[in-house]
N, C-alpha and C positions, 0 to 999 in steps of 0.2 A: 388435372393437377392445378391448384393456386397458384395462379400470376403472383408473383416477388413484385408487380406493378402496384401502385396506390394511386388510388383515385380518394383527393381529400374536397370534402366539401362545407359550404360555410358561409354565410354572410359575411359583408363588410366587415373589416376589424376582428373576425373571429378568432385568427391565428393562423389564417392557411400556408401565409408561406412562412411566417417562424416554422409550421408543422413540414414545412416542403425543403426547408434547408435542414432540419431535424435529421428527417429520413435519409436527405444525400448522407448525413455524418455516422449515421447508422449503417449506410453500406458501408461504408468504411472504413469503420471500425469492426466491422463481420470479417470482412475481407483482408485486413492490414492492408490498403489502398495495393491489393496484387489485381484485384478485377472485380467489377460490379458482378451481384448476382447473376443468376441467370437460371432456366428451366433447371432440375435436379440433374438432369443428364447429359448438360454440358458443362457443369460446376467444374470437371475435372480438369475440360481441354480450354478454359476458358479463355488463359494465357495466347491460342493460337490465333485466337480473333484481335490481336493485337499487332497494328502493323510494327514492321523491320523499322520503320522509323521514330517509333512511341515507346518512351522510356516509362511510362503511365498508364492506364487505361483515361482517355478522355470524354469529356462530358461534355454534351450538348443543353445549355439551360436558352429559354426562352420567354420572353415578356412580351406583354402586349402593346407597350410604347415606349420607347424609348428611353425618357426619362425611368418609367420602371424597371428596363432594363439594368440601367446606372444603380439603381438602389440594391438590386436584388443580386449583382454580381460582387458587391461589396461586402453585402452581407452576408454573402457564400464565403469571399475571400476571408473575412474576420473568422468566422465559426471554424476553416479548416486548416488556419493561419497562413495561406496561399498554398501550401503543399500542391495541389490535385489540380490540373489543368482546366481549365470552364471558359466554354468559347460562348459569350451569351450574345443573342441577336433576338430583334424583332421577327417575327413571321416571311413580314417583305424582305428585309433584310438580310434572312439566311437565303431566303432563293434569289438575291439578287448577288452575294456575294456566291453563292453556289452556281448559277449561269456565268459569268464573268470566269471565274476559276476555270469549265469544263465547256468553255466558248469553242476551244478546237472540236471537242469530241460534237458539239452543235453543228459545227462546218461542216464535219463528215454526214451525221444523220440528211439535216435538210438542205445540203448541198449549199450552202453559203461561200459567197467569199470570201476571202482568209484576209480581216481586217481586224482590229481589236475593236470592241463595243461599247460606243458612247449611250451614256443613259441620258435623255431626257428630262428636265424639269417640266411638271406643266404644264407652265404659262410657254414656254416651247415648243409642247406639243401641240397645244391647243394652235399657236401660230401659224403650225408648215400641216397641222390639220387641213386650219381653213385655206391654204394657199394650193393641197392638192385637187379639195371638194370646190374650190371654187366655180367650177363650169356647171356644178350642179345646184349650186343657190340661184347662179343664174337660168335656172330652166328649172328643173324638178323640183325642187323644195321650196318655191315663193308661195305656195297654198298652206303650208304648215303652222302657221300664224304664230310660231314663235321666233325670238330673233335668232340673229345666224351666233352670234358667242355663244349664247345659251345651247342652243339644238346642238351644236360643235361639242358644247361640253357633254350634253347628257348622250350623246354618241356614244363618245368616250368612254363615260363612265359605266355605259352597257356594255361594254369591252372588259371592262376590269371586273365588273361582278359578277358577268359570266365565265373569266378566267376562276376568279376565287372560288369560285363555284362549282369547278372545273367542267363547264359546258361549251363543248368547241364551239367554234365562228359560225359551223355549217348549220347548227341546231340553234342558233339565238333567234334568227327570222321565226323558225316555225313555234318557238316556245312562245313567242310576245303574239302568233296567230292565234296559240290556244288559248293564251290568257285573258285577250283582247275583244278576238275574234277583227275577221282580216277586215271589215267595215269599221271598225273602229279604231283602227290603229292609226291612224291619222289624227283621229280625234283627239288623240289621248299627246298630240304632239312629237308624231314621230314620225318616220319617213315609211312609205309601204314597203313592205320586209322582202322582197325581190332587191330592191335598192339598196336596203339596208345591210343585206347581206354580201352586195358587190362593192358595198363605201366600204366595210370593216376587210373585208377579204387584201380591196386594196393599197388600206392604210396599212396594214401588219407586212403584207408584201413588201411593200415599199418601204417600210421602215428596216424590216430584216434585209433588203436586198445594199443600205447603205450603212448598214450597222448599227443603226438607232435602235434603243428599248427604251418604252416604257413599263411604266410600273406594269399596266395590262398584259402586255408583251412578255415582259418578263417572268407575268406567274403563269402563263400559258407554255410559253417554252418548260419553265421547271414540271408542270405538272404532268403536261403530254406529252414532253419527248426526253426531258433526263430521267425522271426519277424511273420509267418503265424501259430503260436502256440496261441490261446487263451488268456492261462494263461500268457505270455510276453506280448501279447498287453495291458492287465489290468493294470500292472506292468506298463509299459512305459507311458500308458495315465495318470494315479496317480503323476509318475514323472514330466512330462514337461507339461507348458501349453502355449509355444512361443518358438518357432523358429529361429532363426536369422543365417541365410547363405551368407558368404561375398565371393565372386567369384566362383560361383559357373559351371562358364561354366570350372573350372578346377577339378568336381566332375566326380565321375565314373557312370556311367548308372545306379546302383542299388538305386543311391541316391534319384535318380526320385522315385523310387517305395514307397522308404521310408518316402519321403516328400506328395506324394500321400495320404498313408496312414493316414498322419497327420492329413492332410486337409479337408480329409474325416470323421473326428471325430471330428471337428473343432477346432482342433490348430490354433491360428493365427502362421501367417511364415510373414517373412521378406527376399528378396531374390536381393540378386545384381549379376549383370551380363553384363561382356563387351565383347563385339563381335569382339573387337580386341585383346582378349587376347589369350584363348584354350592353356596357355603353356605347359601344360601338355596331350593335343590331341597326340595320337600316346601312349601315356603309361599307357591308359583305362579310360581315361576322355571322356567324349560322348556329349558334348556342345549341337548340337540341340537336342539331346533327354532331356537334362535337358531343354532348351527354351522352351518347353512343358506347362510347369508353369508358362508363363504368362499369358497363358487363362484363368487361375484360379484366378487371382490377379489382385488387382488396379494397374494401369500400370506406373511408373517415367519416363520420359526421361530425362535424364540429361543433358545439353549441351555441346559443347568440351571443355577443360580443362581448370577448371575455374583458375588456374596458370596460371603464362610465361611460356611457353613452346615453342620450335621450331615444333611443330607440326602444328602450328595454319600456321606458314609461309610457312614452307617445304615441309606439306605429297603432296599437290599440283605437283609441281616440280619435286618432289622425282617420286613419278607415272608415270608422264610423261616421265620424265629420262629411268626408267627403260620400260615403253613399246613402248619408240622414235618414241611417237606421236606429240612430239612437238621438234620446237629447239632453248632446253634451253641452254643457252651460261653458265653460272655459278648460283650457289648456293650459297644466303647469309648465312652469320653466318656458312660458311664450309670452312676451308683447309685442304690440303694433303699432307702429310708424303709423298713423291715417291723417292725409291733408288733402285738401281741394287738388291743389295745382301741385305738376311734378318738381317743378321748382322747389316748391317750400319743401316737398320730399329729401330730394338729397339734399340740402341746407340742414333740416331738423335729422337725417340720417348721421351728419357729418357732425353736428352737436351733439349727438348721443355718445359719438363713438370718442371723440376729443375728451368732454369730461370724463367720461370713465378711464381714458387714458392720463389723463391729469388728476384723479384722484386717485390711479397708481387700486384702481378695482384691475384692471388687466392691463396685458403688454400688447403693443402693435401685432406682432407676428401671432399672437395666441388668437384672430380677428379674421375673418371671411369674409369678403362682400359678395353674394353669387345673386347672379340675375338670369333670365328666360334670354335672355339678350341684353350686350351690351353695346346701348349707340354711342358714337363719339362726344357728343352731349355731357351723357353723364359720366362715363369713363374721366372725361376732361374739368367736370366740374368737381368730382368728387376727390380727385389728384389735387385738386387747386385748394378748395376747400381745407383739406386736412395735413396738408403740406404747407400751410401758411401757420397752422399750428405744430409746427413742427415733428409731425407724424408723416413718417412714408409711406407709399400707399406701391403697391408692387403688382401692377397688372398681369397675368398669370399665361403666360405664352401670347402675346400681346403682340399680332401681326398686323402692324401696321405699315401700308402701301410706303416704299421708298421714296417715292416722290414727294411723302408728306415730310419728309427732314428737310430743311433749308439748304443745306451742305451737300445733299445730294442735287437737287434741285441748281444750285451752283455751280456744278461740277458737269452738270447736264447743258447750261446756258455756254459753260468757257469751249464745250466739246465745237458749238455753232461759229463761233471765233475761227476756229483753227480747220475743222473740215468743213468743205463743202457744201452747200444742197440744206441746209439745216437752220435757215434763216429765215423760215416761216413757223417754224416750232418754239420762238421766241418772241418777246416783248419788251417795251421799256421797264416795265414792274418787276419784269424777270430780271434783265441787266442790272438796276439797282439793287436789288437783296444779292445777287453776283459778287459787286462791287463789293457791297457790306459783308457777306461771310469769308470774304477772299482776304478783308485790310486787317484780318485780327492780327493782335501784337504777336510776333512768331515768338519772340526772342524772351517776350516776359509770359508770368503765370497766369494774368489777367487777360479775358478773352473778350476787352472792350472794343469794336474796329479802329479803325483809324481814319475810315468814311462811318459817317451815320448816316440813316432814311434821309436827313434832308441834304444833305451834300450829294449823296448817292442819285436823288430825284432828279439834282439839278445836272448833275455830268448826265445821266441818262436822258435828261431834254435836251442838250445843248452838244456833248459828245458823243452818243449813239445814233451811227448811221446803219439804218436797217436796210438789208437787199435781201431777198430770197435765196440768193446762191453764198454770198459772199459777205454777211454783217460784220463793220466795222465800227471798233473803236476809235474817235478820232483824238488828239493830243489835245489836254485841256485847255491850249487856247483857244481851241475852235470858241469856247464859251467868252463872252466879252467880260464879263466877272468875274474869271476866276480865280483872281486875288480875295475874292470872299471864301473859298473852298479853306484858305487858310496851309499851312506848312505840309500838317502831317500828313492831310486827306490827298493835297498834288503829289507827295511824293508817292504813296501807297497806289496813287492811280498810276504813274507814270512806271512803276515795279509792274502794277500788272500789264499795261500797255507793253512793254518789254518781254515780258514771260511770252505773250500770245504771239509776239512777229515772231521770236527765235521758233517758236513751236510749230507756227505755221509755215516757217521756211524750212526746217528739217520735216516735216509731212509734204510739202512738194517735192523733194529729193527724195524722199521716202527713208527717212532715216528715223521715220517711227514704225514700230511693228504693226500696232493698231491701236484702236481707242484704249486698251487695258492698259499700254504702257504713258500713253497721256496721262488716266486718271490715274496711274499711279504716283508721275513727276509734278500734277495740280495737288494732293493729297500732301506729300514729303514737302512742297512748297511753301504751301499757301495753310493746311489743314493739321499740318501734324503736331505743331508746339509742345515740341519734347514731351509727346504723349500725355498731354494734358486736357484731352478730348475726353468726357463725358462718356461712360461707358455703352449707353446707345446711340449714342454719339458712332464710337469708333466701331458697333458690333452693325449700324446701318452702312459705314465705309466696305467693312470687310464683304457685306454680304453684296453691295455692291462691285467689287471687283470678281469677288465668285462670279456672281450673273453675267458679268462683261466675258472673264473667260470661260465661264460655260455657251456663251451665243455664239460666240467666236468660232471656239470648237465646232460644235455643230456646225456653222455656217462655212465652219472652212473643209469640213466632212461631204455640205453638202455640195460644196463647191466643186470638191477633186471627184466625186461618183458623178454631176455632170458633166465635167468638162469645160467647168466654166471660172474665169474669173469671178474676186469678187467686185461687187458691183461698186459703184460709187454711194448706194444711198444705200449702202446695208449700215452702214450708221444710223441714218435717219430711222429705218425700222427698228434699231435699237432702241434708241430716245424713245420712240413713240413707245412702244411695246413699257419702257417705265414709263413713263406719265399718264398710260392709260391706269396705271393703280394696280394690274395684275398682279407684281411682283411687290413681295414684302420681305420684311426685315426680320426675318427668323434665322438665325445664326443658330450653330451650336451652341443648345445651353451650357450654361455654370451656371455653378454654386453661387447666388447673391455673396461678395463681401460688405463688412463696415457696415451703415446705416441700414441698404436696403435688407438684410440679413434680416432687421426687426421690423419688417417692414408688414404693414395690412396686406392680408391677398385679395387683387381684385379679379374674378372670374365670370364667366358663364357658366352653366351648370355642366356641360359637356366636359370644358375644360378642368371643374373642380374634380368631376368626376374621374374622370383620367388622369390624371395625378392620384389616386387614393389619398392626399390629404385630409388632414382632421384638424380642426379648432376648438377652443373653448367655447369661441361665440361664433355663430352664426345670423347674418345680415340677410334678409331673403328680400333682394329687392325688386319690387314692382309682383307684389307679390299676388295681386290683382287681377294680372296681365295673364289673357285669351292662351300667349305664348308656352305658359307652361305645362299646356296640352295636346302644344304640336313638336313634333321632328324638327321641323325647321332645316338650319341646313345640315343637319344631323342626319337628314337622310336622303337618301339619292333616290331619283327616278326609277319605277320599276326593281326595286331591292327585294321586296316579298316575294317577285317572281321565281330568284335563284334560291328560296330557301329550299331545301331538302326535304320538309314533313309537308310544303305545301309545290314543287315544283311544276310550274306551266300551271296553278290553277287562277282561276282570276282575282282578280283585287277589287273587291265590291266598297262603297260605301260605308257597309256597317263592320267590315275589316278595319277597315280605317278607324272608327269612333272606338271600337274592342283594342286596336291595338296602340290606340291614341291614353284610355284610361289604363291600362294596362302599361306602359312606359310610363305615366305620372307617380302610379303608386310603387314602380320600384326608383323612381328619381326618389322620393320621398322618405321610403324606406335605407335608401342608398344614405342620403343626407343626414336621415337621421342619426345613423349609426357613425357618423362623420361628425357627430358636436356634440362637448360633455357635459355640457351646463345650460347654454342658455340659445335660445334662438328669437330675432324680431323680426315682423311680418312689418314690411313696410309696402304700405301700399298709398298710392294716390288714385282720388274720383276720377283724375283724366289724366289717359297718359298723353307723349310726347306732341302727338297728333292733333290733340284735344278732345279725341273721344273717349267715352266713359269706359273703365275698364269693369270687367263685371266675369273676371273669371273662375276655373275652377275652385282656386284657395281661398274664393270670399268669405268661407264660410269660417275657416281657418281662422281670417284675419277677425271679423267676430267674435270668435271666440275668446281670442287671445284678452290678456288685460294690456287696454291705452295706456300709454305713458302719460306724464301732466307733466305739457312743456310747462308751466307756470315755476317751473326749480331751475327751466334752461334761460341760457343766454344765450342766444342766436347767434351764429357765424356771418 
């Protein structure tokens, strides 16, 4: 009999999920919202599959990130004016709030102890990683010729993609022996799989024996011990009675089993899926093994993008271009940025884009800049450039290390004042910009200090005394001038001078709980000027205090399962642990308001891509560049392994260069379909390095018609 199930499919921009909320509206209107379809022969009793507690029949919807989630839940709520209940989560997301919910029924299966479960970030994990593995860098792994963060991470990360994968611990040794063969696993930078299978065995141990999960950890529990538990299936069929998965070919392998499952007790699903997308292939998304499921389903095709798009005109050309099976003389709707140096690059990108925007041809937000990579360089020149013309430019999930804000950086220096042990993780350079983020006006709107760089230099020559245990500030006379400091700058030292004894006297009584409740009375103090902080200003604060009490947490988790105080210098591994850059400033997205709302989108192609964003114009920078034919950090070590159509077979070279051109031409095709008017190939002879860039799109940028800077006037 016909699956009631839809499997819809479709290029970018096709309509898949306007056609994916469509269909919820159409169960729902079949039914008068009493119960989602279901096989012919349970239509009657359909009501019983409805727990005592659901006034509804409820939906389970699903996205592949986040931010798509945000969109696609809204857009459900609009079309069915919120009537219908819709729980939407990410993939991780629903098994990480599904393990947390059914933690007790986990205690029972693998005999845990009955603690509540802290999840790990990370840069967390990766920390009390290296802190358990340590006696083995020191002996076993010094031959592995890669460094110890690195080896540490891609451990790891064979952890999570053979969760995703749903391939137990016991089987990852012997798959990377067949893939590899057991003489080359070492080569290939990784530890010999005897080993490796007793480091994974005893980091999951250990972490479940204290209650920690990781991401890895947590899709392994979900996969191999709830979802095949009885009593969870029960649970989960009572909950949901429809499905709705919107790009799913960016799902991890385990999701197959999951939606199987459904189908199998007849949940209706909803399933969309584009065959040019997989942007997430290489990071444990398994595309043809989810395509699986259109066997199961009524099948959509949808045709190519029912938008203007330059796909409909270009991918043609474009192919050709790149496999010089034809000869194409130029590409419409393309020109090219081409200069020597990259310099004159973004300068001449950032003049293209200013005049157009000052002849009111386009709006800021209508505008993409997407790169193979973006270094701090040009990110930072191209924000500066086009913001002096009064264009905002909006870097597009834009994780940048905490340590690179001043304010955090600050707030890092006052921590070495006040506890212990933390007076070798500072400087005079550091105490002066201290000084300066600390003297802003609290009380007015203006955020000019009340110490500048050069006042600030001289109390840090003259009044910072440095000790390794114990760094003090000393009282501005120590300096014999300090009537050149002048009114404002003594009084604002002598505020902070005061702030740090009181603080440091309540932290020897211990009348501070920990460094969270510090950085929160330095912030309210010194940082908060009636919320007149820069909004990544306050979104680098927040995530700062997250991090402080997520370390916390842990370390005070880790503290009570040994038996152990904490130590004196779990501070200082704090500090350190930010300054080495691991941690970054990604807050809960919002919505852009005011300015940045019309603001250019600055991305990488990963990140453009992931978003499903669309412009008028698109900016293709460094268009040149080797990069936009590899993975990059797009893909993780050993990913092809867990796929499904090719599991445990090996990863040769000409894998590589196949599946290398084969992600360019759906980037391409992806993009295409992503811009409706116009796109420029900017490329320069040398990139940032100074070597000549000579890659795949050269042929592209050729094609295209130059610009004649002789109309421009340079930035």
């Amino acid at each position: 009999m016909l699956s009631d199930s839809v499997w819809i499919e479709g290029s970018s921009r096709s309509g898949k999920s306007a056609r994916l909320i469509a269909q919820f509206c159409t169960w729902i209107d079949k039914t008068n919202g009493q119960s989602y379809p279901r096989r012919q022969r349970n239509t009657v009793n359909s009501q019983e599959h409805l727990s005592k507690y659901q006034t509804a029949p409820a939906i389970l919807c699903l996205a592949a990130n986040d931010e798509n989630r945000r969109e696609l839940v809204e857009r459900i709520v609009s079309a069915t004016a919120g009537k219908y209940p819709v729980r939407a989560k990410t993939p991780l997301g629903f098994f990480q709030d599904e393990v947390m919910l059914f933690w007790p029924l986990l205690i029972q299966i693998l005999n845990l102890r009955a603690q509540f479960p802290v999840r790990l970030r990370p840069e967390t994990e990766q920390e009390l990683a290296t802190r358990l593995w340590r006696s083995h860098f020191d002996s076993e792994l010094r031959h592995t010729g890669v460094n110890e963060y690195r080896l540490i991470r891609r451990i790891l990360d064979i952890l999570q993609l053979a969760a995703y994968s749903g391939t137990p611990i016991t089987e990852i040794a012997p798959l990377l022996e067949r893939s590899f063969g057991a003489a080359e696993v070492t080569t290939t930078g990784i530890v010999e799989t005897p080993l490796l299978e007793s480091m994974l065995l005893q980091w999951r141990n250990w972490c479940l024996e204290r209650g920690l999960l990781t991401y890895g950890i947590i899709t392994e529990l979900y996969d191999q011990y709830l979802l095949p538990d009885s009593n969870y299936q029960q649970h989960l069929l009572r909950r949901y009675q429809a499905v709705l998965a919107d790009d799913v070919d960016d799902y991890p392998g385990i999701m197959r089993d999951f939606f199987d499952f459904l189908l199998d007790r007849e949940v209706v699903g909803a399933f969309t899926y584009n065959p040019d997308g997989r942007v997430r292939l290489g990071l444990g998304a398994d595309p043809d093994y989810l395509a699986g499921l259109r066997d199961r389903c009524r099948v959509e095709l949808l045709p190519q993008p029912l938008l203007n798009c330059l796909a409909n005109t270009l991918s043609l050309p474009v192919a050709e271009l790149l496999d010089n099976t034809a000869g194409v003389l130029s590409l419409p709707s393309c020109q090219s940025i081409q200069t020597t140096s990259r310099r004159d690059l973004l300068q001449q990108t950032a003049e293209v884009i200013a005049q157009a925007v000052r002849s009111h041809q386009i709006q800021p937000q209508e505008i993409a800049i997407i790169a193979p990579g973006l270094d701090a360089i040009a990110r930072y020149t191209l924000v500066e450039l086009l913001s002096k013309q009064g264009i905002p430019v909006a870097p597009l999930n834009d994780q940048r290390p905490l340590v690179s804000y001043p304010i955090i950086r600050a707030l890092l220096t006052l921590l070495s004042f006040v506890y212990p042990g933390l007076g070798r993780l500072v400087d005079r350079n550091a105490v002066a910009e201290m000084l300066v983020v600390l003297s802003r006006n609290r009380h007015e709107s203006s955020l000019i200090p009340n110490i500048d760089l050069v006042r600030a230099g001289l109390i840090a020559d003259h009044c910072y005394a440095p000790h390794p245990e114990q760094p003090n500030l000393l009282p501005v006379t120590a300096y014999d001038r300090w009537d050149r400091l002048g009114y404002a700058a003594t009084t604002a030292y002598g505020e902070i001078i005061q702030w740090i004894e009181l603080q440091r006297s309540q932290q020897q009584q211990r009348l501070i709980p920990s460094p969270i409740s510090l950085l929160d009375r330095a912030i309210q103090r010194f940082l908060w000027n009636g919320s007149n902080l820069p909004y990544e200003q306050l979104a680098a604060l927040r995530e700062l205090l997250e991090t402080a009490q997520h370390y916390w947490e842990v370390d005070t988790r880790f503290r009570q399962t040994e038996a152990m105080e904490t130590p004196p210098h779990a501070a200082t591994q704090f500090v350190q642990l930010l300054q080495s850059g691991t941690i970054t400033a990604n807050p809960y997205p919002v919505r852009p308001i005011g300015p940045m709302s019309r603001a250019i989108t600055l991305a990488t192609i990963f990140q453009y891509r992931s978003s499903r964003k669309c412009h008028r114009w698109q900016f293709w920078l460094d268009a040149g560049s080797p990069l936009w034919l590899s993975g990059g950090a797009a893909t993780l070590f050993g990913a092809p392994l867990f796929l499904h159509d090719r599991y445990a077979r090996g990863w040769t070279a000409e894998d590589t260069i196949n599946a290398d051109w084969q992600r360019l031409q759906r980037i391409l095709q992806d993009l295409l379909s992503r811009v409706e008017q116009r796109v420029y190939l900017c490329h320069s002879d040398l990139a940032v390095n100074g070597q000549e860039q000579d890659g795949p799109l050269l042929a592209l940028v050729n094609a295209a018609a130059p610009i004649n800077f002789k109309d421009y006037t340079l930035i």
